[in-house]
N, C-alpha and C positions, 0 to 999 in steps of 0.2 A: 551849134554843136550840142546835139541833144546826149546825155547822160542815161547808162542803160541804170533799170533799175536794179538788177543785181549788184552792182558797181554802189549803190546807195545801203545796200542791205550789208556787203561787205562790209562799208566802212564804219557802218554803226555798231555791228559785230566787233570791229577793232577796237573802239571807240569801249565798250561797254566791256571788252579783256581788259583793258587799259584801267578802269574803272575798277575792275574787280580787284585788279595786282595792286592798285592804292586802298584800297579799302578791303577787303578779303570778306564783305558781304555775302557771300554766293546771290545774292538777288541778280546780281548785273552778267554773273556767270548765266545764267539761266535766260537772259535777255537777251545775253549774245547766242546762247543756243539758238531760239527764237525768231533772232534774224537772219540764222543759216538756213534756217527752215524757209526761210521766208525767201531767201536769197533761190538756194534750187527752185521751188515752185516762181519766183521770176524767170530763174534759167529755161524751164521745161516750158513757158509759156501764156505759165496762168495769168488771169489777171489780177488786180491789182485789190480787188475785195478778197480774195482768196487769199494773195500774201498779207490781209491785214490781218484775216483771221489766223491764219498760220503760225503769225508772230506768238500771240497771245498761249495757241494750242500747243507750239514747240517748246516754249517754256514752262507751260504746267508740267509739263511732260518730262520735261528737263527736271524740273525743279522736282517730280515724284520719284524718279530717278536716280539723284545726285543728294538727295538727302539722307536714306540709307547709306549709299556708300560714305557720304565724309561721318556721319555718325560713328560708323564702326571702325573708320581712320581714326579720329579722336578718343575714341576709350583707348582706342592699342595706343594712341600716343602718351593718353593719361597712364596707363599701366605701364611703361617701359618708364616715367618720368617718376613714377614711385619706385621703383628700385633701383636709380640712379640720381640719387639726393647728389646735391655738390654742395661747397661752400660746408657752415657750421653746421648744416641739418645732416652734413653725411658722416658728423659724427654722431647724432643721434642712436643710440642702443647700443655703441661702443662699448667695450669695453678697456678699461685703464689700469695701470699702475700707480697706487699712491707712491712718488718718490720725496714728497717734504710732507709729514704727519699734517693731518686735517683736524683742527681741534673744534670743537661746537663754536659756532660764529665767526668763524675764522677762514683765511684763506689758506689754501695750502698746495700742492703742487701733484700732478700727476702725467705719467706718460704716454699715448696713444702713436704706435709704430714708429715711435723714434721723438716724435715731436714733445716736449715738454709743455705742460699746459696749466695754466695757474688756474684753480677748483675751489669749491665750497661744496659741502654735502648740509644744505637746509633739511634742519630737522633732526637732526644725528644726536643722539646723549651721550657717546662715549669719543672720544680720541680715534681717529682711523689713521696706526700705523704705519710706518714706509711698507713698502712688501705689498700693503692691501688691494684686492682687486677691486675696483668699483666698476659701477655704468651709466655712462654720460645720460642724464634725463633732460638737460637742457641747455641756453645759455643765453646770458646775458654781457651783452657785449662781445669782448675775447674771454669772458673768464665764464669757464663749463661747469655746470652746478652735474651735479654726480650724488648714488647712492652707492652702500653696502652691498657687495656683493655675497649674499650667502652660502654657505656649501661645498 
């Protein structure tokens, strides 16, 4: 039982998806391109130097191709993932309510949309207030290092 070659071109195309979904290289994307290329020009006839070179041609080709496109996926994805902080960074530039006065060195308490949150304002020389607005510049641990808000 002799095996067609297309049938061999197939499976290393599957083989090298398979590849890619464990590893997310695009190298093996571009491979498997290559052996689709490779796989028609067996369907259509060719021989068997042609689908060698085909392999190697389909994936430059791929590979010049599919490199601009995931480029410009990836900045959109970097740009959507900067204005969509989670966790302690999406409190970053917040703004707060002091509800327990902040004395210089000291811990003291403030509130961001209902949540109470235990604060410091490094660097401060006067007493910040209940009432006072501040804005989250950091954090360490759960406890949000915060400035003066002026104005």
């Amino acid at each position: 039982m002799e095996i067609e070659l297309w049938l061999i071109w197939l499976i290393l195309a599957v083989v090298m998806l398979i590849v890619e979904v464990a590893t997310l290289t695009m190298w093996s994307l571009c491979l498997a391109a290559g052996c689709i290329v490779s796989m028609v020009c067996a369907l259509c006839g060719a021989g068997m130097s042609i689908q060698l070179v085909a392999l190697p041609a389909g994936s430059v080709i791929a590979y010049l191709l599919l490199v601009p496109l995931f480029r410009r996926k990836k900045t959109f994805v970097q740009k959507s993932d900067e204005n969509s902080r989670t966790g302690m960074d999406a409190l970053l530039g917040r703004r707060a309510v002091v509800t327990k006065e902040i004395r210089p060195g000291e811990l003291g308490r403030a509130r961001i949309d209902g949540d109470n949150w235990q604060v410091r304002a490094p660097g401060i020389e006067e007493t910040l207030p209940r009432g006072a607005d501040v804005s989250v510049t950091g954090y360490e641990s759960i406890i949000l290092e915060v400035k003066p808000v002026r104005g």
